[in-house]
N, C-alpha and C positions, 0 to 999 in steps of 0.2 A: 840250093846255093844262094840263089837271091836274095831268099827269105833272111837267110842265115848273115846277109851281110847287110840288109837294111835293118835287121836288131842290131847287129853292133852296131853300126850307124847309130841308133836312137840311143844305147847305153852310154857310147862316147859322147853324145850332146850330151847327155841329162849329166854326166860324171860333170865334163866341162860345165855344166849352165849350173849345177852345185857349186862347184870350185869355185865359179864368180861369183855367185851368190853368197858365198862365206868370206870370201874376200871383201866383196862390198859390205856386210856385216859388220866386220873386223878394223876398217875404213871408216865407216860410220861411228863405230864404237869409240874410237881412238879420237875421231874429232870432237864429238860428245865429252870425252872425259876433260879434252883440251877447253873445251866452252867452259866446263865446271870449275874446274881447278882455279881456271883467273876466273871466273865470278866468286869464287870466294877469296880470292888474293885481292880485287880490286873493288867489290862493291859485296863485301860480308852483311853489308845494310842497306837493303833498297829503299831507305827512307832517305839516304844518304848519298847516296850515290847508284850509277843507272848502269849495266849491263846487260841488256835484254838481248840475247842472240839464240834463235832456233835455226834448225838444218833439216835440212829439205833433198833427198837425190832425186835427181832428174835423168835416167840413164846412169851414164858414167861420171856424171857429175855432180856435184855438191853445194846446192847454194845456200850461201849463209845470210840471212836478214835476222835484221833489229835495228836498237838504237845502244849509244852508248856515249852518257858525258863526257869518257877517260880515254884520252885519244893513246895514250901508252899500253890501255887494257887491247887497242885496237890491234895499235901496232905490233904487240908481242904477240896477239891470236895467231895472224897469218905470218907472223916470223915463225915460230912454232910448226904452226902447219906446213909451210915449204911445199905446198902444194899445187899445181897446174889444173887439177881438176876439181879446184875451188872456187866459188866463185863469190867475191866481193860485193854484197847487196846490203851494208850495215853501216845506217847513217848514223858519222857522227854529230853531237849537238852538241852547244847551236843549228836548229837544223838551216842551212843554206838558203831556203825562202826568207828567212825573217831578215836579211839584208845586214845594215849597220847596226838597227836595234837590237841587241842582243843584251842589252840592261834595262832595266826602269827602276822607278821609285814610285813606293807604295803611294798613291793619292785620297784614299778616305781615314777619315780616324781609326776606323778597325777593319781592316779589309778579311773576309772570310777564305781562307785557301781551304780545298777539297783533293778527298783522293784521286779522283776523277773528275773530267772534266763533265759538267751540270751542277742545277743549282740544285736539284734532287739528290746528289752522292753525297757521299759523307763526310762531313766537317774534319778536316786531319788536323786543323792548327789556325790562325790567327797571325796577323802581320800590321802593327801600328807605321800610319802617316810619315813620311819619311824615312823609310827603311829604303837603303838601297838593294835588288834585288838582279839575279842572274834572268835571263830569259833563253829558255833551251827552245822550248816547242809552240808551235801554233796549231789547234784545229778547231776551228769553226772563230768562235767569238772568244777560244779559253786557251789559255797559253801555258803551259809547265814552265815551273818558275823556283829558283833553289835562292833560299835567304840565306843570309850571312851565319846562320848557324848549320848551313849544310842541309836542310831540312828541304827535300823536294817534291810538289803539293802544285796543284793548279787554280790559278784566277781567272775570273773574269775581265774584259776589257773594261770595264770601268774600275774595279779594281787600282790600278798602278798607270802611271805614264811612260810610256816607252821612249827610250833614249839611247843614243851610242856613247861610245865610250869616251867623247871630250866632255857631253853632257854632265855623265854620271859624275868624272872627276872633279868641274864645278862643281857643281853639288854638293863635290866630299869636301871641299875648299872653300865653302861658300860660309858666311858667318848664320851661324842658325840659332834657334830658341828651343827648349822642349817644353812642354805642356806639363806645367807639376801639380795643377789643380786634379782633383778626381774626374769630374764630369766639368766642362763648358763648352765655349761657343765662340766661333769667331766671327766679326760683324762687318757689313760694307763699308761701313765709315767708324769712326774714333767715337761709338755715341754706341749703349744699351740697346736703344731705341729703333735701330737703326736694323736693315736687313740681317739677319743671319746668314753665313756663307756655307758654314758648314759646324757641326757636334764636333769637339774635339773629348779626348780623353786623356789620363796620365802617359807620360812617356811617348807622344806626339811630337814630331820635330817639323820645323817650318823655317825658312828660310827669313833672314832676318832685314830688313830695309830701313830702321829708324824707329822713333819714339813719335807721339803725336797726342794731347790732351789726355794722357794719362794711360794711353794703348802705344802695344808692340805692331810697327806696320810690316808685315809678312807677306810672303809669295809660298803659294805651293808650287809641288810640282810642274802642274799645268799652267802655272802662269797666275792662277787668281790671284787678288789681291785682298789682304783684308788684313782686319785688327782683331789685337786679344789686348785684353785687360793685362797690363803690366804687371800686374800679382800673383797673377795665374802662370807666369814663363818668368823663363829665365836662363840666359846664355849658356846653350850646351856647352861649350867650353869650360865655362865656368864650371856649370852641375859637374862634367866631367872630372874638373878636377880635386871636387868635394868628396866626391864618389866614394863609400869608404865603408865597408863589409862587414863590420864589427857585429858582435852578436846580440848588440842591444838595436844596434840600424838594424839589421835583417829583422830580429822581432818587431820591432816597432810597424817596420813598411808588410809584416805578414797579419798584422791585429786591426793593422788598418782595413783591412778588404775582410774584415768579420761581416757574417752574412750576405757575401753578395753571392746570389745564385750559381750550383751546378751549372756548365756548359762543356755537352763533349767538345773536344776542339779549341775549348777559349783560353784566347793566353792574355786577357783585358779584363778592365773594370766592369765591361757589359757583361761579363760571364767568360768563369775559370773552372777547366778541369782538375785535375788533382795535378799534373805534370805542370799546367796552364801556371796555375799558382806559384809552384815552387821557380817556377822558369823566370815569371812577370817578378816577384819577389825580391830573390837573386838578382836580376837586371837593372831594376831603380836605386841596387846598391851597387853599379859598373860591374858584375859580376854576370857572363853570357855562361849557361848551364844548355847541356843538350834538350830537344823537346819534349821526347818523350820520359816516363818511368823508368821502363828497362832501358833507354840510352842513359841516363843519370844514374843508376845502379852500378852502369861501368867506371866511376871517375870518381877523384876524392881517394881518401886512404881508409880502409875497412875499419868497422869499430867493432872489436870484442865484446859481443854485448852480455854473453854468457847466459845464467838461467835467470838474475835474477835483474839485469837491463842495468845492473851498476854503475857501468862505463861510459852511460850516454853523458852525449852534454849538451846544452843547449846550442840550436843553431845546425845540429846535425838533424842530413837526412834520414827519413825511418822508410824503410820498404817492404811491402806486403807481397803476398802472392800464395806459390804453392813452391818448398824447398826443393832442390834437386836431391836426387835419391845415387851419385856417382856414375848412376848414366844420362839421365836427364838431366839440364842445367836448372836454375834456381829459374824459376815463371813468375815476374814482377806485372805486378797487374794494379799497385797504388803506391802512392809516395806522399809525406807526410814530412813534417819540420818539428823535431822535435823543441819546447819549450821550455823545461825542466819539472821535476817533482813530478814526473810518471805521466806528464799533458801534453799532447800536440796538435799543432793547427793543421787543417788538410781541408780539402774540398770533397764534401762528401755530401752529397743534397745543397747543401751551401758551403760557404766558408766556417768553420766550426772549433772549436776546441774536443778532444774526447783524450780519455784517458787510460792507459794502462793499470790503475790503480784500482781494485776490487771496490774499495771504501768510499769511491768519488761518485755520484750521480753521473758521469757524463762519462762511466767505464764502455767500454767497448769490448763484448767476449769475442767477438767474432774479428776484430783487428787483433785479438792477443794471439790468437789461433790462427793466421795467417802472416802472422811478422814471419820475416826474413832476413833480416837484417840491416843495419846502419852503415850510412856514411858521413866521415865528416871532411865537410869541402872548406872548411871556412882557413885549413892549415895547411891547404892542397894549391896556394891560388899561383896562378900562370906553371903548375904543374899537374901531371896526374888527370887531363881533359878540364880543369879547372880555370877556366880562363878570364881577364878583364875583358872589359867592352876595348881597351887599348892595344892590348898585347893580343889579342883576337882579330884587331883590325877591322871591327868590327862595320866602320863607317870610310872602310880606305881597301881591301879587302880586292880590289878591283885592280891595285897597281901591279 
């Protein structure tokens, strides 16, 4: 009889210790789906936006850690959950050590942002002098950092100058210059001759302080002081309001950066990727375009290009890859401007012309073989993710 009632004993644990076991499964399961569902409702692009939350049980309990920019993806997780046996361990960013600073603005002429923090990980993008920027995270010397195109990548502390938010608004109020020379230089004094401060390059902004023997006297970020050659700049304001998209401006400003070298990452005169290009491009004619390929594939109005590319027109985006087949989607993997008469500019080893055309020396089989289709932005603007550097807010973006 004992025998007989210490097996039931063991059967009713293990039935019970199953029962919570699938329960807790079930629990699990349900909060899992809940993490997923708003990571694709709130952050469908992690270049773009941050959602990082994994679950962990502890017992009866459930703790949730990550990070997450979206303080509404936050708030809706554990509204959703309505849960006691949850436990809240997901910072959000800004993460709370970084104090007031929680902006800066870019300080070198081209500053390099990475996917990871090190000067060994991988170049993701490029960020010109005077950019104002978000600051999410700190660790060690390298800070996650989201620019005014949404685009989030990590710097270095020399990189950018940290600043709160009365700073950054000066800044955005402050009367400034931009840099429309290709490559120069800014000097310690109103004299050639004179120290160098720092390499400047096109589309560099600097704060503007007065005229002096023929140079702009300017402040960066951090305070330096120095001069540029008055021919080389010229009142953002101004640029800004010349700013103007047309499809002989966008060529012009894309023939201009013929030949300057492949650079994964580069959105600069020192070196452009294929996205780098079309992005840098677009922007010295007020037009902000996403960074990457496949983000610029989403925006613009689609162009019929059919079999025989009839319908392109100059000024439209061209993009490569591998086609979606109705369950894959389409896999953009280069992007290119077209020119007209079957030619376009792209960054492919360098800055280049090549052509859709059999009969032209500079044909490309293997771009004819890989197109995917056209967009044209240039009909799309402040609609359809096509945006000015104005209507972007692109230098105000922080109010």
């Amino acid at each position: 009889m004992k025998t007989k009632l210490i097996l039931t004993a063991i059967i009713i644990f293990n039935f019970l210790a199953l029962n919570l076991f699938a329960q807790g499964n079930n629990e699990m399961e349900k909060i899992q789906s809940i993490i997923k569902s708003l990571g694709n409702k709130y952050a469908p692009d992690s270049r773009t936006a941050i959602f990082q939350v994994d679950i962990n049980q502890q017992g009866s309990m459930y703790v949730l850690k990550g990070k997450t920019n979206i303080p509404e993806a936050k708030e809706e997780l554990f509204q959703k959950l309505n849960n006691p046996n949850v436990i809240d361990k997901v910072d959000l960013l800004p993460d709370a050590s970084l104090g007031n600073d929680i902006y800066g603005i870019i300080n070198l002429s081209v500053a390099n942002l990475r996917t990871k923090p090190g000067n060994r990980e991988e170049m993701a993008s490029q960020s010109l002098l005077g950019t104002p920027i978000k600051v999410l995270q700190k660790k060690k010397d390298w800070y996650r950092i989201q620019t005014p195109d949404n685009y989030i990548s990590w710097i270095d502390n020399a990189g950018f100058y940290p600043v709160n938010r009365d700073s950054i608004i000066d800044w955005d109020k402050s009367e400034k210059v931009i840099f429309t020379g290709d490559f120069g230089f800014s000097y310690s004094k109103p004299d050639e001759n004179s120290d160098r401060v720092s390499d400047l390059v096109i589309g560099d902004l600097l704060k503007y302080s007065g005229q002096e023997n023929g140079f702009c006297k300017v402040t960066y970020p951090d305070g330096r002081i120095a001069f540029v050659k008055s021919g080389d700049c010229e009142s953002f304001k101004k640029w800004l309001s010349k700013a103007n998209p047309t499809v002989d401006n966008i060529l012009k400003t894309a023939k201009s950066f013929m030949g300057i070298p492949y650079l994964w990452g580069g959105t600069s005169v020192k070196g452009m990727d294929c996205s780098g290009f079309t992005k840098t491009t677009f922007f010295l004619n007020g037009i902000v375009l996403p960074r990457d390929a496949s983000q610029q594939f989403e925006i613009g109005n689609p162009v019929n290009t059919g079999d025989t590319l009839g319908n392109l027109q100059p000024g439209d985006l061209l993009f490569f890859g591998k086609k979606g087949n109705g369950v894959n989607k389409d896999k953009i993997t280069h992007v290119a401007l077209y020119i007209g008469d079957g030619d376009y500019i792209n960054a492919s080893g360098r800055i280049k012309i090549d052509s859709f055309s059999k009969n032209k020396p500079n044909y490309s089989a293997y771009r004819v073989d890989s197109f995917v289709g056209a967009k044209r932005v240039l009909n799309s603007i402040n609609s359809k993710g096509v945006v000015t550097i104005s209507e972007n807010k692109f230098y105000n973006w922080i109010k």
